[in-house]
N, C-alpha and C positions, 0 to 999 in steps of 0.2 A: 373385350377385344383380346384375340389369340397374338401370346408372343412371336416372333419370326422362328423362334424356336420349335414352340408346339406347330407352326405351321409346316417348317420340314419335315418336322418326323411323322405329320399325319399323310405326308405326300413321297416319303421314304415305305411308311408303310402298305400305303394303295398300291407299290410298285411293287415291294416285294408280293405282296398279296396276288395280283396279277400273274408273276408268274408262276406262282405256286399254287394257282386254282383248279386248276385241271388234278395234279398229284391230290392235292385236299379233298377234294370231289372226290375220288374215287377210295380215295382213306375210309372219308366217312359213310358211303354207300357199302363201302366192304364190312366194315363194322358193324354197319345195321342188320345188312343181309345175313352175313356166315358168324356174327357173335352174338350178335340179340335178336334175329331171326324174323326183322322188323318188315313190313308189306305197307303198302297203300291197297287199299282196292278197288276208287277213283281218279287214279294217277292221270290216266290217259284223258278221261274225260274234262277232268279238272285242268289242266295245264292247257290244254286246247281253248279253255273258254277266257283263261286269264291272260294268256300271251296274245290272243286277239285285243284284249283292252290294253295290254302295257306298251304293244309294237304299236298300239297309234297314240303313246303320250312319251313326249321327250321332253318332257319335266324333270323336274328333283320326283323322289317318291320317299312315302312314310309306308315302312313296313307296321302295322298294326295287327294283333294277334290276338288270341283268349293263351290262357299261361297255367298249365298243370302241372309240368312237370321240371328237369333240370335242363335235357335238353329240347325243350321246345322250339330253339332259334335252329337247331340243327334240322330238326324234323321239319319244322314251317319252307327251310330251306328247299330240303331236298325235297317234297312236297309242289313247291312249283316252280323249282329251276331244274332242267329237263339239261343232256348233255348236252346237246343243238344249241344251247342258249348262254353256255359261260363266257364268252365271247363278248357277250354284255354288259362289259364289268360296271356300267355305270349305274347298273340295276340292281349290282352284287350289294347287299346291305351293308353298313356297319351299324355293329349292334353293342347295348350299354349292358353289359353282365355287371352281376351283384359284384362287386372285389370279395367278400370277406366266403362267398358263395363258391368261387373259381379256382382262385390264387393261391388257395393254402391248404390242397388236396396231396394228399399223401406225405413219402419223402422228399428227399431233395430229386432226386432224381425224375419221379412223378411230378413233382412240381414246378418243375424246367420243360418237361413233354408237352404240361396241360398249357403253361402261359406260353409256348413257342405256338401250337396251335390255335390257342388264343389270337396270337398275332396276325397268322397269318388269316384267321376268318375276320380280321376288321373287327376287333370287337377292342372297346373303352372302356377300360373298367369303372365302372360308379358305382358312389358309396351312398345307401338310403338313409343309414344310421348316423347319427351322431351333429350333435348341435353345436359344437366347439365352431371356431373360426376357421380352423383349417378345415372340416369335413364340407361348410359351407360355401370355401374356396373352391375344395373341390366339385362339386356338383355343378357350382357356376360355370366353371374350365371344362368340367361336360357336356354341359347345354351351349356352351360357345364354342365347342368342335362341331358338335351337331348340324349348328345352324352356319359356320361357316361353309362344311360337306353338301349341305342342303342347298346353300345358294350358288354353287356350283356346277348344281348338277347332281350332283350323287343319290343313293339312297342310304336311307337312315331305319332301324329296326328300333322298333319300344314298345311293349306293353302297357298298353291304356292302361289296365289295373294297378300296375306300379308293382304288381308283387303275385305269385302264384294264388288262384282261386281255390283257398282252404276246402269251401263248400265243395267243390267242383263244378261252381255256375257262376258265371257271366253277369251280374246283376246291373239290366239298362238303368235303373235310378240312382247309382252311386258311382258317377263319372267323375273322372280324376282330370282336372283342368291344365296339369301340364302339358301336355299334347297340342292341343287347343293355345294356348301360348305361344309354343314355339311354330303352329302352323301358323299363325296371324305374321310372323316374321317372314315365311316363305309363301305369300300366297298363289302361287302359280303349283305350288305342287299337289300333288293327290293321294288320296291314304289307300293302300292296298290294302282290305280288310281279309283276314283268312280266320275261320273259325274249323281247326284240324283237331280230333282228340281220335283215343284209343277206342274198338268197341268196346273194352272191357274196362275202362277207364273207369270207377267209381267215385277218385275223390285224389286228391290231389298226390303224389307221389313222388318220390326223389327221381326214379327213372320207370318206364311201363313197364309191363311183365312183358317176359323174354316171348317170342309167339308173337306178341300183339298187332292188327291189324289194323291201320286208320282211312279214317275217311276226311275228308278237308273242302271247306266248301269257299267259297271269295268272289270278289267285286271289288273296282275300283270305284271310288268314290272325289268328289272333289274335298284336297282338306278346307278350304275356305271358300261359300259362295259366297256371292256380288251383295254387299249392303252388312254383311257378318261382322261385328268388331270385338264381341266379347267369346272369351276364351270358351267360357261353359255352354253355349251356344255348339261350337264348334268340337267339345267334346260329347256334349249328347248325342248330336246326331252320328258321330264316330262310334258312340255305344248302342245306340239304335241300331245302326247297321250291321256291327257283330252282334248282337242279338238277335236280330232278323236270320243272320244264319245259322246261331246257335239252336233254332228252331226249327231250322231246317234238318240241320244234323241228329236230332231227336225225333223227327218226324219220321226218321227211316231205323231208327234204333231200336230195341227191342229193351234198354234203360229203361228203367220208371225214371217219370220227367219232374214228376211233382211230389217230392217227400217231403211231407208234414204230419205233424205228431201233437196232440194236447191232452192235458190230465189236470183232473180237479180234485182237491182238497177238500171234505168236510171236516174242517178246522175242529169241529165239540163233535166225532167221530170216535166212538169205546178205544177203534184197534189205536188210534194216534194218541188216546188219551194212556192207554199202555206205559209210553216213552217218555211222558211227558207228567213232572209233579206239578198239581194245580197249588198245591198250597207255598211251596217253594218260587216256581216258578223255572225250576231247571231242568232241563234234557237230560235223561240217561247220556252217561258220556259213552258209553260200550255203543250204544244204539247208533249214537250221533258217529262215532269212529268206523262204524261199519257202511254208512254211509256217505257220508263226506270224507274229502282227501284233506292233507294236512292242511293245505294251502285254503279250503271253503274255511275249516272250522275257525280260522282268526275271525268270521265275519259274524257267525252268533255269540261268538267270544267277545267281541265287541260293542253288541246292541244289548241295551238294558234288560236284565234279568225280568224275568216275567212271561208276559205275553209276547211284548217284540221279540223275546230271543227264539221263541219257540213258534212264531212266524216266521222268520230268518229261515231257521231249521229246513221246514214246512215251503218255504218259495225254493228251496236248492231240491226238496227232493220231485216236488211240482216240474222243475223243470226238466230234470233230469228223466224222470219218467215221457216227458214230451219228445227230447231228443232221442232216447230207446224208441221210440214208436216210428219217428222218420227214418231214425239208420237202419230198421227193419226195414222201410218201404225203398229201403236204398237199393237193398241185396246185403246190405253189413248185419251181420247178425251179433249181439253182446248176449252172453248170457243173464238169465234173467237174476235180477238182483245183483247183478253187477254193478252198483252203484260206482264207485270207483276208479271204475273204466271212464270215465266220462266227469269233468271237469269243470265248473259252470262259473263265470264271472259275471251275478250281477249287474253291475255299476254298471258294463260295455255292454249288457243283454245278450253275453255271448257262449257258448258250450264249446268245450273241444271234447273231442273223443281221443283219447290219450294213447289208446294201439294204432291209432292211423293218421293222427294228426286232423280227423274230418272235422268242418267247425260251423255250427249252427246260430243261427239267429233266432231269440227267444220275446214272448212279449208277454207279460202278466193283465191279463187284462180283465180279471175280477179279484180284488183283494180289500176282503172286509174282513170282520170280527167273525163270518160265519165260514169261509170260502175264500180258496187260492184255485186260479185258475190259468195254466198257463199253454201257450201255442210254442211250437219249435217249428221251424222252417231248415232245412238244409238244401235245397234246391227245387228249382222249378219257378219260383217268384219271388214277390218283395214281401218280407211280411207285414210292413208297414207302420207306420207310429201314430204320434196325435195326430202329426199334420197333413200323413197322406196315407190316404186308405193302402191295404197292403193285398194283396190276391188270395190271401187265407181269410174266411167264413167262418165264423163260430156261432155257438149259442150255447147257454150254460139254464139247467130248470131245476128246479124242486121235483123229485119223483112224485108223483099221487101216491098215499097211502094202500097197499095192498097193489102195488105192480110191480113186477121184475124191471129191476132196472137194467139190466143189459137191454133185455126186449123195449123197454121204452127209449133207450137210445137210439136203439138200430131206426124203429119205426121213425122219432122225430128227426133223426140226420135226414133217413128219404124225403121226407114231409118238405124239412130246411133246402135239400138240392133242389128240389121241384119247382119251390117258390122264389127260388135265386135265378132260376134260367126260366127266358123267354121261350124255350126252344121243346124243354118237360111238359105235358101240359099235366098230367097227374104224376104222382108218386105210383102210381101201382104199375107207371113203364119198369120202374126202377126194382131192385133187388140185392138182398147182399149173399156173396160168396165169401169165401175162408180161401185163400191160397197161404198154407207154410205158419197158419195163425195169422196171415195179415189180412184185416176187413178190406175187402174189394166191391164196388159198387158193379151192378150187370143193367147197362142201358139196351132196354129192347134184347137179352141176353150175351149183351157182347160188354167184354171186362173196360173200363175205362179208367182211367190212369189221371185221379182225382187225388191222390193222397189224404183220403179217408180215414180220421181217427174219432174211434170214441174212447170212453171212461168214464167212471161214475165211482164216487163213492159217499158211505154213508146216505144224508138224505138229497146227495146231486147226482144229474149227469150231463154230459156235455159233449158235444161232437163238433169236429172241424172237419174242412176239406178244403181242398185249392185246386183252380183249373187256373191255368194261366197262358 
């Protein structure tokens, strides 16, 4: 329940907000335009097909979005509120920015600009962080502004993801149930999905590059149907839908949609055995320091000397060579043997790229006494765990004696796509090309956008791919 307090100041602010929409509006249009040089290039199309759906609902509405950047509620705005439409203030969102994200940019003087602006776009600021009692108060006093604006009518902005998409993808199997909560409390209203990014948009970013050009696609959706009572129910199909358009917006993009990357380990391999003393059981540290960052090396520093430590070793550099193969297939180019660059947490199955902040999903999925074999996903699908298959393909073989192993990769990938799709009926449709060093598959001669990796070493090789 909202005190009578928090209820006037959220209806002191709607007022001033109102009259300050029009000035704001044209603030941040000016800003976009003559500072950062910012364009739509489905403006007209777009707003024509979403204002024919929101002019025949006078509901509450949930603004619903994908999240790359810092201002994306700004961009999502101006995006489909057209001048002809400010007038509509019960349309006009409020929206839940990070606090610690907003409120403590610059001096004092910058920081009296941003949170006056702040104010006047309807925005509340909520805290993700922190487990104390007061952080938990506040979140609660957030979700209960929300849904009291909601049941009046208003509209409300929130990112299903809860937080900017490190990867730069939308991923429909990891729905976040809070949305889905608070829509079971309002079910008359409807989630406007909008799925808007940069074309040059690679990976997630504080702000786009100055130039940049977006496209934005949307549907109105009902947030709750008839017979629905569980939250996750009601956020799936909210991530389904921005999924659906995130696939749309890739359909017309000239992005690779699917970067994935895998590299095998022959574990009793001469060049590994180099680094590594069998009779000790310890890593060069020179070796290990040029490879891992301060932060990996606590992890073979803590696994028993021997063989697990030098498995340890052997799974960071597995992986790291995985997520080098998808940030090539990104357009992010690392230099090679840049180990470094690129940051790998085990335990979460996670990679960060440290010059960009881009952040990969990893899966180990051969590790014996012979062989480490690892996948990296950075966008385009799920990579999947035990319990649900993932949209990346693998196979890992012993070379035959007396054949190149690159050439028997390339061959067995073709072989593996063929026999995965109903739609190949031989491999010898297929073919590989080199674009920039990265393998590209050519169906019937034309490049397809499979995020295609091989690797082999010693006596393995192994290749992956993902269509999703």
């Amino acid at each position: 329940m909202l005190s009578s307090k928090d209820v006037a100041s959220l209806r002191l602010q709607r007022r001033l907000s109102v009259i300050a929409a029009y000035p704001v509006y044209a603030f941040v249009r000016l800003v976009f335009r003559w500072r950062f040089d910012y364009r739509f290039s489905n403006a007209r199309e777009f707003q024509e097909k979403i204002w024919r759906e929101l002019d025949a609902h006078d509901g509450p509405l949930f603004w619903a979005a994908n999240h790359l950047t810092l201002i994306d509620s700004f961009l999502v705005f101006v995006a489909v509120v057209p001048w002809r439409k400010l007038h509509r203030t019960r349309l006009i969102p409020w929206s839940t920015p990070e606090y610690r994200n907003y409120y403590h940019l610059g001096h004092w003087h910058k920081k009296i600009a941003v949170r006056a602006l702040m104010y006047l776009c309807r925005c509340i600021p909520f805290l993700r962080e922190g487990e104390d009692e007061a952080s938990e108060r506040w979140r609660k006093n957030v979700f209960a502004k929300c849904e009291w604006l909601l049941k009046r009518g208003d509209s409300v902005f929130m990112y299903p993801e809860a937080s900017r998409a490190r990867s730069g993808w939308l991923e429909r199997r990891r729905p976040k149930d809070f949305l889905g909560r608070l829509a079971l409390e309002v079910p008359n209203a409807k989630f406007l999905c909008v799925y808007a990014r940069g074309e040059n948009q690679l990976y997630t970013t504080a702000l786009p590059r100055r130039g940049e050009t977006f496209r934005a696609y949307g549907r109105l959706i009902p947030a709750v149907l008839p017979g629905e009572t569980a939250p996750r129910a009601v956020a799936q199909r909210l991530f389904d839908a921005l999924a659906e358009l995130q696939e749309e917006w890739f359909a017309k993009s000239p992005l690779p949609k699917n970067c994935g990357g895998n590299d095998v380990l022959d574990l009793k391999s001469p060049a590994l055995a180099e680094h590594f003393d069998v009779d000790s059981g310890e890593v060069d540290p020179e070796w290990m320091a040029r490879h891992l960052t301060a932060r990996e090396i606590k992890s073979p520093e803590a696994a028993p000397p021997g063989f697990a430590r030098f498995t340890e070793v052997c799974k960071f550099i597995a992986a790291k060579e995985a997520a080098h193969k998808a940030l090539a297939q990104s357009g992010i180019q690392t230099p090679t043997g840049a180990f470094r660059m690129l940051e790998a947490d085990l335990f979460r199955k996670r990679i960060v790229h440290l010059p960009t902040g881009a952040r990969f999903d990893i899966r180990f999925t051969h590790e014996d006494e012979d062989k480490i074999h690892c996948v990296a996903v950075l966008r385009g699908g799920f990579i999947g765990d035990d319990e649900t298959p993932g949209d990346v393909l693998w196979e890992v073989a012993e070379v035959p004696a007396g054949q190149d192993a690159h050439d028997f990769a390339r061959a067995k990938c073709l072989e593996f796509i063929a026999q995965s799709s109903d739609e190949i009926s031989s491999p010898g449709l297929l073919a590989f090309a080199d674009e920039g060093g990265i393998p590209k598959v050519l169906l019937r001669g034309k490049v397809q956008d499979w995020g295609v990796s091989l690797s082999h070493s010693g006596r393995f090789a192994a290749w992956s791919f993902m269509i999703s």
